[in-house]
C-alpha positions as a Markdown table, in Angstrom:
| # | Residue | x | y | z |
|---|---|---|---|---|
| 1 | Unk | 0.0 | 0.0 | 0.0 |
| 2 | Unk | 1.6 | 3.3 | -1.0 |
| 3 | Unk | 1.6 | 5.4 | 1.4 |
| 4 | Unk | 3.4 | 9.0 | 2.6 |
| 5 | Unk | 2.8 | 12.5 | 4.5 |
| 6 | Unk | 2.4 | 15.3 | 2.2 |
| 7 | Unk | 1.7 | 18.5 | 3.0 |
| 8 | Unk | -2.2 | 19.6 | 3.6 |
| 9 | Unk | -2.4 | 22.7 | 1.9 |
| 10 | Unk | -5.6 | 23.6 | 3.7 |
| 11 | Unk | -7.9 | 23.2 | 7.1 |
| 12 | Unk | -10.7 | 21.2 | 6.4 |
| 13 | Unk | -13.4 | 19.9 | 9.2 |
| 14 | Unk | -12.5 | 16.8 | 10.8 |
| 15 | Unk | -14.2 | 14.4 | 12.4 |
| 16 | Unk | -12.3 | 10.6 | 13.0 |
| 17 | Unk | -14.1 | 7.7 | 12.2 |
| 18 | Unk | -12.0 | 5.6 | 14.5 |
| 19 | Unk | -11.5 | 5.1 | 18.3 |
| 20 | Unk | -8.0 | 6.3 | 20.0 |
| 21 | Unk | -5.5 | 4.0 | 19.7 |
| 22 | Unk | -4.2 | 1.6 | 22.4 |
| 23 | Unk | -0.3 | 2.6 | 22.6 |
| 24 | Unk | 0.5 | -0.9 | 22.0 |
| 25 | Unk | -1.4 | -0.7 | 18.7 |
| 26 | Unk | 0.5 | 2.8 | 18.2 |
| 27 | Unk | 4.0 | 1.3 | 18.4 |
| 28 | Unk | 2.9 | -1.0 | 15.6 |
| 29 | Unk | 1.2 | 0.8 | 13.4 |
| 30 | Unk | 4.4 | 3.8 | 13.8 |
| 31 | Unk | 6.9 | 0.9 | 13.3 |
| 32 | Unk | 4.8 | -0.2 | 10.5 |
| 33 | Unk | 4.5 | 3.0 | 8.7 |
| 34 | Unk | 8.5 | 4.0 | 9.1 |
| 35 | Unk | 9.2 | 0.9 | 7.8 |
| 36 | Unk | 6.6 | 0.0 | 5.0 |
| 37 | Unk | 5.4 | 3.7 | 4.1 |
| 38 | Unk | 8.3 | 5.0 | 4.2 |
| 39 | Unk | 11.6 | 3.7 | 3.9 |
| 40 | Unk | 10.0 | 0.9 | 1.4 |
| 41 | Unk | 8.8 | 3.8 | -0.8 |
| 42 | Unk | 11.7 | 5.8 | -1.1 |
| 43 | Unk | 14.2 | 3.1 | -1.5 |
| 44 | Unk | 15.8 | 2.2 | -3.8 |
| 45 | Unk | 13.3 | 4.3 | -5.8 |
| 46 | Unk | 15.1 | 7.9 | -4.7 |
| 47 | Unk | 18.5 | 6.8 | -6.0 |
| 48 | Unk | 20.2 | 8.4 | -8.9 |
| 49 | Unk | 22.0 | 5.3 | -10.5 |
| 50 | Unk | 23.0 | 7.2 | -13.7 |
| 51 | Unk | 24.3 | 10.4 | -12.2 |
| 52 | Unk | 24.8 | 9.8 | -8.3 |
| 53 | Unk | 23.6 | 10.6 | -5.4 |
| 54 | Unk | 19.5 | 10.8 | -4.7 |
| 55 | Unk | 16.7 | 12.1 | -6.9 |
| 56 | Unk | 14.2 | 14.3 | -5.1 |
| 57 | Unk | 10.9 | 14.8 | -6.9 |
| 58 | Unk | 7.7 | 13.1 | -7.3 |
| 59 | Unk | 4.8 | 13.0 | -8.4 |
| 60 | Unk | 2.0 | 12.3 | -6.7 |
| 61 | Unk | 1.8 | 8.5 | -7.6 |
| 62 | Unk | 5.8 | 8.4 | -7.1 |
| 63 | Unk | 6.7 | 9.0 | -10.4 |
| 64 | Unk | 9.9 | 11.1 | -11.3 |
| 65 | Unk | 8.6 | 14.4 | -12.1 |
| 66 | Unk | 10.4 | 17.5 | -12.2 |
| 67 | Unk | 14.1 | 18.9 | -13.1 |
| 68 | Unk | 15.5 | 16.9 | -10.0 |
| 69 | Unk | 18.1 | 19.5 | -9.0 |
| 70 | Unk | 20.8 | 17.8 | -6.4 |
| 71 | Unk | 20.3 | 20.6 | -3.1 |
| 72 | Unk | 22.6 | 19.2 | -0.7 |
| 73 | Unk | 19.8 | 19.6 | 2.6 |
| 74 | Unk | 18.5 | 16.7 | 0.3 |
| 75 | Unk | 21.0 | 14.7 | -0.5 |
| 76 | Unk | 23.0 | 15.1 | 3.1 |
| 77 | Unk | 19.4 | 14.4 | 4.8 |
| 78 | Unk | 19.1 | 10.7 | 2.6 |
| 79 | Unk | 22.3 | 9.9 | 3.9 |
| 80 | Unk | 21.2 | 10.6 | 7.5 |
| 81 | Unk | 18.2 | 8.2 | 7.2 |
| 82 | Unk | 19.9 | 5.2 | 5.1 |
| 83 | Unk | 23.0 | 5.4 | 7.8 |
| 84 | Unk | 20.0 | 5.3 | 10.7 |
| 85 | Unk | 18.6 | 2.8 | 9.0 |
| 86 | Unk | 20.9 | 0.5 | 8.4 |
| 87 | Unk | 22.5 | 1.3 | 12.3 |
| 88 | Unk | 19.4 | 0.6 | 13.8 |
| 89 | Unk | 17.9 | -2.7 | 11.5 |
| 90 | Unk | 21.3 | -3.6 | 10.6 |
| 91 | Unk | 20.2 | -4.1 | 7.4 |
| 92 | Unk | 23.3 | -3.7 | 4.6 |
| 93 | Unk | 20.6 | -2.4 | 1.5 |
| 94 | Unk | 20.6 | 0.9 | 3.5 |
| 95 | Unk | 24.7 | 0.9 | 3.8 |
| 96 | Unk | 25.2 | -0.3 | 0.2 |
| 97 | Unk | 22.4 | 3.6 | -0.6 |
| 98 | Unk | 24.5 | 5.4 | 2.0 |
| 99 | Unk | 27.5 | 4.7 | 0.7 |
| 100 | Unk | 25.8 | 5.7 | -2.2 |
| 101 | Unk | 25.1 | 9.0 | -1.0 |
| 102 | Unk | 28.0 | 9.7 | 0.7 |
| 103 | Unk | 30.4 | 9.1 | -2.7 |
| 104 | Unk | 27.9 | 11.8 | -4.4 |
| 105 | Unk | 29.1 | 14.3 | -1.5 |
| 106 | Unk | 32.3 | 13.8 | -1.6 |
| 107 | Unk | 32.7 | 13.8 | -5.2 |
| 108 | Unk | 30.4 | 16.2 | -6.7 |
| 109 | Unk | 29.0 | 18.5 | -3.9 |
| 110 | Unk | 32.2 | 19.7 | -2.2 |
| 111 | Unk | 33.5 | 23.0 | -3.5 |
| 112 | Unk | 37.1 | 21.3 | -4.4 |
| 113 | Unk | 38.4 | 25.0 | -5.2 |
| 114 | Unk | 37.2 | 26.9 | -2.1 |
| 115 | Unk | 35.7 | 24.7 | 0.0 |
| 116 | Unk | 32.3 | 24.1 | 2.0 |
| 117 | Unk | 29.2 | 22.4 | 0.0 |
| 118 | Unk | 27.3 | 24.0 | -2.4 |
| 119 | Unk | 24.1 | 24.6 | -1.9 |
| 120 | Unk | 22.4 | 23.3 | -5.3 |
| 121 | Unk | 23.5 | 21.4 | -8.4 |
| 122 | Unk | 21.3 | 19.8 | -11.6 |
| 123 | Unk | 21.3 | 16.7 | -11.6 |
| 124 | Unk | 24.2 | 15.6 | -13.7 |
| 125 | Unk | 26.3 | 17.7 | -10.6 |
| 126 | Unk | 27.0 | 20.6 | -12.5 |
| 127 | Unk | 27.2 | 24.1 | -10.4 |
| 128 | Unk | 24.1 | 26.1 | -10.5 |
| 129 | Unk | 23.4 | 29.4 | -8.8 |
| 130 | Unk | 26.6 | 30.7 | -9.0 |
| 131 | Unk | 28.1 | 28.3 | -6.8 |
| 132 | Unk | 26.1 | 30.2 | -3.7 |
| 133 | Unk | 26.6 | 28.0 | 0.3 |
| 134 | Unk | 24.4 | 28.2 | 3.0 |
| 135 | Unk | 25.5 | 27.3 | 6.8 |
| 136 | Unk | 22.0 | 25.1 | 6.6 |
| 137 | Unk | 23.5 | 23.0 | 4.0 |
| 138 | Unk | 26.1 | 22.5 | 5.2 |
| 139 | Unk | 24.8 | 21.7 | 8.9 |
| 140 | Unk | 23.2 | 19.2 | 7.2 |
| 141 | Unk | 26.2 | 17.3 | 5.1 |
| 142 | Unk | 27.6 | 17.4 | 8.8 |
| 143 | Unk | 24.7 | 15.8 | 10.2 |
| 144 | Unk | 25.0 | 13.2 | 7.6 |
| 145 | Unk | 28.3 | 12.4 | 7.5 |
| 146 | Unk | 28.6 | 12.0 | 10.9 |
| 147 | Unk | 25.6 | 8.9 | 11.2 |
| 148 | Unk | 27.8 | 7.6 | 8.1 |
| 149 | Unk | 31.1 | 7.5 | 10.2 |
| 150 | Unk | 29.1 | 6.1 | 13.2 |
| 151 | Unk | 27.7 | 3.5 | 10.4 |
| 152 | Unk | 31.3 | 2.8 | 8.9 |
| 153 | Unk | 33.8 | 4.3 | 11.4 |
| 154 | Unk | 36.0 | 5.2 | 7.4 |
| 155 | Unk | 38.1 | 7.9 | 8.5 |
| 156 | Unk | 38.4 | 9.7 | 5.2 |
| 157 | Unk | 34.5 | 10.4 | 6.2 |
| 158 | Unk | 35.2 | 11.8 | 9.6 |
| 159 | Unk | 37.5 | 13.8 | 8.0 |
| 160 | Unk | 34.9 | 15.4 | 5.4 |
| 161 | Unk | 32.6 | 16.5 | 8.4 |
| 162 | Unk | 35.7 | 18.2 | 10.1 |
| 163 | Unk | 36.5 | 20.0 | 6.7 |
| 164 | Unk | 32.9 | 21.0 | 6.8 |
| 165 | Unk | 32.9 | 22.5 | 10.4 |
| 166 | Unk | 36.4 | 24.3 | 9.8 |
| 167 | Unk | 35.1 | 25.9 | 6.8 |
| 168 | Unk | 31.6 | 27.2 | 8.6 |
| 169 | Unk | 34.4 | 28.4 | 11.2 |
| 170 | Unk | 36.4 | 30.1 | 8.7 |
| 171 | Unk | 34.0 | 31.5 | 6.7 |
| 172 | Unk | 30.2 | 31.6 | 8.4 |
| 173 | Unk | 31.3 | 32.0 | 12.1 |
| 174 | Unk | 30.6 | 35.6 | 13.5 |
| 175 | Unk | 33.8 | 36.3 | 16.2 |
| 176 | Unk | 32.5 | 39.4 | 17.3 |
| 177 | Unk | 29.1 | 38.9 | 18.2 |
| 178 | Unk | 28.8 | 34.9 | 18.0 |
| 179 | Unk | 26.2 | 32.8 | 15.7 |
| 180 | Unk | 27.0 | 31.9 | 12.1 |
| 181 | Unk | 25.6 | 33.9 | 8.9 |
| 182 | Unk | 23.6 | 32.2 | 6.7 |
| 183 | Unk | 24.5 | 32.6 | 3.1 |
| 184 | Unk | 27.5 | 32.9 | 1.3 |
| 185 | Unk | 28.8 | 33.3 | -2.2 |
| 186 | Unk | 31.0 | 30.5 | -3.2 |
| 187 | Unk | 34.0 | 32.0 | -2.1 |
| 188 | Unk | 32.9 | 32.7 | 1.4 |
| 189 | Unk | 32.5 | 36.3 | 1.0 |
| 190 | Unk | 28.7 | 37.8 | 2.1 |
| 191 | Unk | 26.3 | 38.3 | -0.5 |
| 192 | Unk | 24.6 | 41.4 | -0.8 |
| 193 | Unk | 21.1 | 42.3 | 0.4 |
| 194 | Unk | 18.3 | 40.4 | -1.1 |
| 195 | Unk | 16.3 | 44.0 | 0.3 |
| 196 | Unk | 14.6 | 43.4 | 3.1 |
| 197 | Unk | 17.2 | 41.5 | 5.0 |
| 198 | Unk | 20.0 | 42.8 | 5.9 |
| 199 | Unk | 23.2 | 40.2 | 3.9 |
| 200 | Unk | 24.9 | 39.7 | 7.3 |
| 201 | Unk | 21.7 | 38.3 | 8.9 |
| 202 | Unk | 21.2 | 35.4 | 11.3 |
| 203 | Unk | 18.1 | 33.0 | 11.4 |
| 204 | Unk | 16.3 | 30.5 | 13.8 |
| 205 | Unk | 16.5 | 27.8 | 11.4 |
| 206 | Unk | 20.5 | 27.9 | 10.4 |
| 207 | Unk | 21.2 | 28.0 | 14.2 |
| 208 | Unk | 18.9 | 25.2 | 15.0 |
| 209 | Unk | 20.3 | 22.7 | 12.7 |
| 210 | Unk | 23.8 | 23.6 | 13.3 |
| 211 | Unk | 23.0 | 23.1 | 16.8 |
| 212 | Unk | 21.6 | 19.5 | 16.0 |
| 213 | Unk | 24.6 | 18.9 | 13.4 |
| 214 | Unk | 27.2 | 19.8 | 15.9 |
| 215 | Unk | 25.4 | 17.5 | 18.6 |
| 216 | Unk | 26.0 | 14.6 | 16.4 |
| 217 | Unk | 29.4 | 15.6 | 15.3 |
| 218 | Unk | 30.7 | 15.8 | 18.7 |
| 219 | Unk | 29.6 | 12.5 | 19.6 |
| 220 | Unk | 32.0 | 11.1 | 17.6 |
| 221 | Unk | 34.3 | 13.6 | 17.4 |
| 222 | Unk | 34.6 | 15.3 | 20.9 |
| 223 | Unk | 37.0 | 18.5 | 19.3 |
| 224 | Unk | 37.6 | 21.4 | 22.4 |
| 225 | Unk | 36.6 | 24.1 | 19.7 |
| 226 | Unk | 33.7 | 22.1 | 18.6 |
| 227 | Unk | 32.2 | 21.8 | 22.5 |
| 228 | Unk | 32.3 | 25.8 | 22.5 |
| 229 | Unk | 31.0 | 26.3 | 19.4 |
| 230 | Unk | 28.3 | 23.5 | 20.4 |
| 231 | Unk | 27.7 | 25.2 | 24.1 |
| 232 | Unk | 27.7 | 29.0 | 22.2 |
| 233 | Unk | 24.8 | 27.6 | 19.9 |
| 234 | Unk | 22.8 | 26.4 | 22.9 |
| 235 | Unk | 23.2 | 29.6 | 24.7 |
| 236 | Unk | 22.4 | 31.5 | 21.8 |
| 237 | Unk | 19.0 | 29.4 | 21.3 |
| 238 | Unk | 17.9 | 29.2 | 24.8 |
| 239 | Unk | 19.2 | 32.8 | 25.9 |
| 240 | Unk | 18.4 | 35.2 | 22.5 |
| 241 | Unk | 16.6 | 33.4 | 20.4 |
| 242 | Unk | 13.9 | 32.0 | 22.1 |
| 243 | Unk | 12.5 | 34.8 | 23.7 |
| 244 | Unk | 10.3 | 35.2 | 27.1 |
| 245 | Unk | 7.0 | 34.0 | 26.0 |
| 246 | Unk | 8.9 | 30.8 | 24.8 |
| 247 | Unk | 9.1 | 30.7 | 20.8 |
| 248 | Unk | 11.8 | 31.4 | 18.7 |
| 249 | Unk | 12.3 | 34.2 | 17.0 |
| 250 | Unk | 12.9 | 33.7 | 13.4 |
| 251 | Unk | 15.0 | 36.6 | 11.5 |
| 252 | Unk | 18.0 | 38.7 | 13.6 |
| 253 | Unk | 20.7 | 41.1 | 12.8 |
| 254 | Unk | 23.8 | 40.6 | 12.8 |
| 255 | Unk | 23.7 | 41.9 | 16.9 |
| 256 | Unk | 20.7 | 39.7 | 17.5 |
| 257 | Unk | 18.6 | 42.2 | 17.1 |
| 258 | Unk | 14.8 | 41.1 | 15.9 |
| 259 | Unk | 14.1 | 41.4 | 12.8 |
| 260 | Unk | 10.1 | 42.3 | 13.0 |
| 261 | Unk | 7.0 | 43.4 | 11.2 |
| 262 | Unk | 5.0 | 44.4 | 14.2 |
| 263 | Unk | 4.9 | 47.7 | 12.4 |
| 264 | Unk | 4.3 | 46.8 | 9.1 |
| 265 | Unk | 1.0 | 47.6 | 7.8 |
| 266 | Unk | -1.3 | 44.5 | 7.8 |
| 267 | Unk | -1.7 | 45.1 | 3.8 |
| 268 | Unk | 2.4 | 44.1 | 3.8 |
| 269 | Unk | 2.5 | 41.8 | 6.6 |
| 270 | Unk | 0.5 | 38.7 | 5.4 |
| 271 | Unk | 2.9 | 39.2 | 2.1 |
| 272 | Unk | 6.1 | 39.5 | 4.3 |
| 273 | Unk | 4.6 | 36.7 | 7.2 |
| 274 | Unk | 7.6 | 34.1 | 6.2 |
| 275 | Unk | 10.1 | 36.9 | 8.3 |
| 276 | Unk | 8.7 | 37.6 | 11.7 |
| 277 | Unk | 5.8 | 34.7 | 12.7 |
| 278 | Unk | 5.4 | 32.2 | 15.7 |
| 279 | Unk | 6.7 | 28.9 | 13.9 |
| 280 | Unk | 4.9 | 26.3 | 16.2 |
| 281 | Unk | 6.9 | 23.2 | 13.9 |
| 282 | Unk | 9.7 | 25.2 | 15.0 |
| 283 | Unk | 9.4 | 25.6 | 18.3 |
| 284 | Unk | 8.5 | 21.9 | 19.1 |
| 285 | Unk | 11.4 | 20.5 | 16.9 |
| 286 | Unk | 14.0 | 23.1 | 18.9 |
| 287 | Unk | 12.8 | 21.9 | 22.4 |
| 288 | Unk | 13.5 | 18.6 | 21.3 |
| 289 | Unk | 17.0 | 19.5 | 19.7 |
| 290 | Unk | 17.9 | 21.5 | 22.8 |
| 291 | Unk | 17.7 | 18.8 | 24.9 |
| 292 | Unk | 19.7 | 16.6 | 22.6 |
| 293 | Unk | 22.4 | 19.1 | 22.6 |
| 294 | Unk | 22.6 | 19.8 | 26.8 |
| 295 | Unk | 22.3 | 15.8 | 27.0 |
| 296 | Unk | 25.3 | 15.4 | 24.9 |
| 297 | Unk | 27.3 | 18.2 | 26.3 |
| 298 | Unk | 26.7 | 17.0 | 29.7 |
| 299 | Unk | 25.4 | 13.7 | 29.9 |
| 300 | Unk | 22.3 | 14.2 | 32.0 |
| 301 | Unk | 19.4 | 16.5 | 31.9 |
| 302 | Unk | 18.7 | 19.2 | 34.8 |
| 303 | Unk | 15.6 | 20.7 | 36.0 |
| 304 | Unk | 15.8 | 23.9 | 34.0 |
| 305 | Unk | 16.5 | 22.9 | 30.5 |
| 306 | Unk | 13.5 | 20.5 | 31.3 |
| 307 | Unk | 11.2 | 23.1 | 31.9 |
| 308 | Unk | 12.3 | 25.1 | 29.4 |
| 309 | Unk | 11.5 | 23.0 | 26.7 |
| 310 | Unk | 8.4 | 22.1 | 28.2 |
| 311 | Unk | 7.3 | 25.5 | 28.6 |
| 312 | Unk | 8.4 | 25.5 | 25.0 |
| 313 | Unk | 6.3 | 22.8 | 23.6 |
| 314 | Unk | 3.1 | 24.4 | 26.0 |
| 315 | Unk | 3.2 | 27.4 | 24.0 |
| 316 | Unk | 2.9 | 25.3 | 21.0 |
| 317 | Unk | -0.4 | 23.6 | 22.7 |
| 318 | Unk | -1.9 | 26.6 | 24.1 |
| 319 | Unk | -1.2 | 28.5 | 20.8 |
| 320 | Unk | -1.4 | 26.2 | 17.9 |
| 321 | Unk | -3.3 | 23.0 | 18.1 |
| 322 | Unk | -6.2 | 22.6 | 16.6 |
| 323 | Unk | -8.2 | 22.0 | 20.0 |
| 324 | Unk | -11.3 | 20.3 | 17.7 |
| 325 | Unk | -9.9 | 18.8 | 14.5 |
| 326 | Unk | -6.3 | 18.1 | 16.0 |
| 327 | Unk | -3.1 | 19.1 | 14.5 |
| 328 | Unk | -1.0 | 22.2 | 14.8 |
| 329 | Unk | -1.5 | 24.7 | 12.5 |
| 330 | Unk | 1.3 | 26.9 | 11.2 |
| 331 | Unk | 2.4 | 29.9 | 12.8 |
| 332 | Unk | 0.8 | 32.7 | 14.8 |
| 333 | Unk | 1.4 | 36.5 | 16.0 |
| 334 | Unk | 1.7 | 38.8 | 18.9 |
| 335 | Unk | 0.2 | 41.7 | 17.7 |
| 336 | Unk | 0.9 | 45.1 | 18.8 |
| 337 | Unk | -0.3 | 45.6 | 22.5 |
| 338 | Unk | -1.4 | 42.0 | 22.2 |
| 339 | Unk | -0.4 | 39.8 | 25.1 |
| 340 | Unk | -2.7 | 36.9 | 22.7 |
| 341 | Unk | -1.1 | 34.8 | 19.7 |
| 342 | Unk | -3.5 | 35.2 | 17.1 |
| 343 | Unk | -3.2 | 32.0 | 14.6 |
| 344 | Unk | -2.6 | 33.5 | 10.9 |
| 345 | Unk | -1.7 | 30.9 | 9.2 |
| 346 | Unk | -4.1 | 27.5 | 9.3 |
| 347 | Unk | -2.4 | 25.1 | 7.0 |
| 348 | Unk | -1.5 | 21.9 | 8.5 |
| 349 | Unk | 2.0 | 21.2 | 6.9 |
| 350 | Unk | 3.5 | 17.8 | 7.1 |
| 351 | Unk | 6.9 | 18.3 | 9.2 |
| 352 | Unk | 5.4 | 20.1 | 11.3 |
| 353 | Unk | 2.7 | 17.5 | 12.4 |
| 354 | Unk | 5.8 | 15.3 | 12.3 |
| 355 | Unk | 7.8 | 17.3 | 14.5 |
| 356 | Unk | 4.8 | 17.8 | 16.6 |
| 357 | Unk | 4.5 | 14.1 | 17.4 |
| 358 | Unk | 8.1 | 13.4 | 18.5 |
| 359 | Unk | 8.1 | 16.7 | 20.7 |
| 360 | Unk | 4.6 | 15.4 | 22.4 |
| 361 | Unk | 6.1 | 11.6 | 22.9 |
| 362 | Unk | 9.1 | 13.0 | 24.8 |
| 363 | Unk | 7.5 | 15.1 | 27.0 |
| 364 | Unk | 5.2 | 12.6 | 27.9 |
| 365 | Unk | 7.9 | 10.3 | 28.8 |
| 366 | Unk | 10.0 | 12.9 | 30.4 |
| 367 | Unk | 6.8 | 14.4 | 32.4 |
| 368 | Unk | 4.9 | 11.2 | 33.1 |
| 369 | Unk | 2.5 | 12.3 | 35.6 |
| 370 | Unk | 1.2 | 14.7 | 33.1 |
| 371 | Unk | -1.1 | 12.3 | 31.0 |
| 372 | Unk | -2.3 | 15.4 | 28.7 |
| 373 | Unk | 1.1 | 14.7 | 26.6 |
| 374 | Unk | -0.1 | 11.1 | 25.9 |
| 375 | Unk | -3.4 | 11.8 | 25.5 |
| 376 | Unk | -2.0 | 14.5 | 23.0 |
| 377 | Unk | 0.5 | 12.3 | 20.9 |
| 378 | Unk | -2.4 | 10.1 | 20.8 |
| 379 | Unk | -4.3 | 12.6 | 18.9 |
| 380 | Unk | -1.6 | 13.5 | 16.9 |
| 381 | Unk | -0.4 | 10.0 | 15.4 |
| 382 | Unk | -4.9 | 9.5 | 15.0 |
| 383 | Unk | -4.7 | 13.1 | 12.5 |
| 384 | Unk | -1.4 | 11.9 | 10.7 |
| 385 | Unk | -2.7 | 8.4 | 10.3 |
| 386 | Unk | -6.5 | 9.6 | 9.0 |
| 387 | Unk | -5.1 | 12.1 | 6.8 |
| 388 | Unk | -1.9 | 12.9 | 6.1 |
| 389 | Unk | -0.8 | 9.5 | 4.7 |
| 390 | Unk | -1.8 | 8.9 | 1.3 |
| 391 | Unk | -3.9 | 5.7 | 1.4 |
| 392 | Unk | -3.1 | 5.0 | -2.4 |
| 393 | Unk | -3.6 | 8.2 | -4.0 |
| 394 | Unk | -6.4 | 9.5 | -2.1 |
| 395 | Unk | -8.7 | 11.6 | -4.3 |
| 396 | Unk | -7.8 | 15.2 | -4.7 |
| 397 | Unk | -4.9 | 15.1 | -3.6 |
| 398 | Unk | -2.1 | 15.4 | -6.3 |
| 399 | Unk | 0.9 | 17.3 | -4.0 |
| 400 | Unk | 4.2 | 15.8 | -5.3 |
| 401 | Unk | 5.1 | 13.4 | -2.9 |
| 402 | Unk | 8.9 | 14.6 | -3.3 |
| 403 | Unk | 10.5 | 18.0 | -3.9 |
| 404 | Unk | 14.0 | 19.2 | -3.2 |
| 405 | Unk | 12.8 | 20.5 | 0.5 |
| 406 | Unk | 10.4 | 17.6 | 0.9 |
| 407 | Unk | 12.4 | 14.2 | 1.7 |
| 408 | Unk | 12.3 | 11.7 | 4.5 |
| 409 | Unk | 13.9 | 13.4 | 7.5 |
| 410 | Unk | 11.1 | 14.9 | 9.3 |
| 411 | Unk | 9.1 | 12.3 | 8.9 |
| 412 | Unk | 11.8 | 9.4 | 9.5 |
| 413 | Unk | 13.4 | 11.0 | 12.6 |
| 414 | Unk | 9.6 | 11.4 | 13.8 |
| 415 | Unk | 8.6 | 8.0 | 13.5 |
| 416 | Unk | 12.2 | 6.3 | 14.4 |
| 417 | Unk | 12.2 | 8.1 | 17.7 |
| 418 | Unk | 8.6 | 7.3 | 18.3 |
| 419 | Unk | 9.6 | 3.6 | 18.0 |
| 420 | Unk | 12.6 | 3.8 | 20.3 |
| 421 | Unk | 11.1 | 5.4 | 23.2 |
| 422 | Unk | 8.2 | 3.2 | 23.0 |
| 423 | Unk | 10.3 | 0.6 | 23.3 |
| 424 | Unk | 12.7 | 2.3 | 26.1 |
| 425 | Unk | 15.3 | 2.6 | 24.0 |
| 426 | Unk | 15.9 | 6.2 | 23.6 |
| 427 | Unk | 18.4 | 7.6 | 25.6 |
| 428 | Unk | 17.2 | 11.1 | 26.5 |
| 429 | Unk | 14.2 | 9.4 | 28.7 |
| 430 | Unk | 16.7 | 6.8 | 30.4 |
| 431 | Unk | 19.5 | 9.5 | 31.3 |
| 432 | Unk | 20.0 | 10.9 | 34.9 |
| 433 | Unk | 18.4 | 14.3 | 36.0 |
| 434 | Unk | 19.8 | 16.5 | 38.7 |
């Protein structure tokens, strides 16, 4: 049965036909799902055997359809899964399609004249976009890499990821006020101003995912400049960009200044809404990733990083779940002498309900005597069952199943840690707390 998340492009009214799951039934079904609808879809379909490396879009009845452009958050996020994959079923298919991916990397996507990955290639690996880098790519071909090294222990991959984070130091790092720019031209000079931000800007989203792809690089590879850039990440997130009422904030000036558009007239804003919202996905998947990050760094979890990702994940449940149909709906806004997040943007998007799931498991494993996180991620798992995976083509709905920022990674890492901490196996709810 072919089967997949896509991404809901509008509310509609809800009402589930079936009961709440028992969680023993939910630990099948999600290990059923991860494995049959979606690592037996994408693979070996996804890989490129004439050119390398992983194609990325689909139609809606998995076909190949589009111009399949090789963006390295793509291709460095397929090597994460197959290198999970095969680690945790021990299953050598996935290690033959990492191996795969990594050789695509290595050969084709690293800048062999200046260094750092580019950011987007066509398909037969020729340099596109002028050769332009972003610290979120290459977060990712850390991210990746290091699973693959875990998977293979080959040095010469190690090496790669250090490459990677010594060109991000020499090039995105920011030694006056901390933080890493986003993009780059391919020689590691800053671009200039796309017009409404600034070219030296920092972002949520970069600083997130370096924060996750240093986590797993220093778990292999525990450098002394990597811990501080590591521990200056995690202080940035939990100290300056996630601000007092608990959600990130998305856009920042160089100086960490917000970047906002509470003055912007509301004839501008809805146009401009990508810059300055309350990204509920977001702030679930950060909680999640902070925690990660202080576990690795200190190897147990204290009270206040606890509650600070709880109180993160509240605000994401007080704010933007869908309270009747279930879900979380996109972002919100604190408007001007508003103490209220309004929700202004109702679309149900895949990752996020993925995201969303994993964030509501953990907390109700690491906060067990609260049953409404259960009772939650019940809910959850119920909307993404009933209507986010395609049960064969479901009619209507004819969203590509693939595109270059639409993979398996979300959904994988979702549904993978579901599985393990059903199971007790995932380490962030067995480690001490002090």
């Amino acid at each position: 049965m072919f089967k997949i998340f896509f991404l809901l492009i509008f509310l509609t009214s809800i009402t589930f036909s079936n009961a709440i799951a028992l969680p023993k039934d939910i630990e099948r079904a999600i290990e059923n799902s991860l494995k049959t609808e979606i690592l037996d879809i994408w693979y070996p379909l996804c890989m490129d055997k004439e050119y390398g490396g992983f194609l990325c879009d689909f139609s809606y009845d998995w076909k190949e359809d589009g111009q399949q452009d090789k963006m390295i958050v793509t291709q460095a996020r397929h090597l994460w899964t197959t290198s999970e994959t095969a680690l945790y079923y021990k299953d050598e298919n996935y290690s033959k399609w990492a191996a795969h991916g990594f050789k695509f990397l290595k050969d084709k996507m690293w800048d062999i004249r200046y260094g750092g990955f580019f950011e987007r290639l066509n398909q037969k690996g020729e340099i596109i976009n002028d050769g332009i880098k972003f610290a979120y790519g290459n977060a990712f071909a850390i991210y990746g890499l290091s699973s693959y090294y875990n998977l293979t222990g080959d040095t010469s991959v190690l090496n790669l990821a250090k490459m990677t984070f010594h060109w991000l130091e020499k090039y995105n790092h920011d030694p006056e006020f901390n933080g890493y720019y986003n993009y780059l031209n391919r020689d590691g000079s800053l671009p200039t101003s796309n017009g409404f931000l600034p070219s030296d800007q920092k972002d949520q989203n970069s600083s997130i995912h370096l924060l996750e792809a240093f986590t797993n690089l220093y778990q292999i590879w525990p450098d002394t400049l990597l811990r501080k850039r590591l521990q200056e990440l995690y202080d940035l997130i939990l100290d300056t960009i996630v601000g007092d009422k608990n959600y990130l904030t998305l856009f920042m000036q160089r100086d960490w200044t917000p970047i906002s558009l509470i003055d912007v007239p509301e004839s501008q804003f809805r146009r401009m809404y990508y810059f300055d919202h309350v990204s509920f996905g977001h702030d679930v998947e950060t909680a999640f990733l902070m925690l990660e990050a202080y576990h690795t760094l200190n190897h147990h979890l204290d009270q206040f990083i606890l509650m600070k990702a709880k109180r993160m994940v509240d605000h994401a449940l007080d704010n933007g779940w869908d309270k009747f149909n279930y879900g979380f709906f996109d972002g919100g806004y604190y408007f001007k002498n508003s103490d209220t997040c309004t929700v202004i943007n109702e679309k149900k998007i895949w990752w996020v309900q993925a995201e969303g799931l994993n964030a509501l498991l953990l907390m109700s494993r690491l906060f067990p005597d609260e049953e409404q996180y259960f009772e939650t991620f019940k809910k959850q798992w119920q909307y993404i069952d009933e209507y986010l995976v395609d049960h064969k083509y479901r009619k209507g709905h004819t969203q590509n199943k693939g595109y270059d920022w639409k993979a398996n990674y979300h959904n994988f890492r979702a549904l993978l840690n579901s599985v393990k901490m059903l199971k007790d196996e995932f380490e962030l709810i067995t480690v001490k707390r002090y």
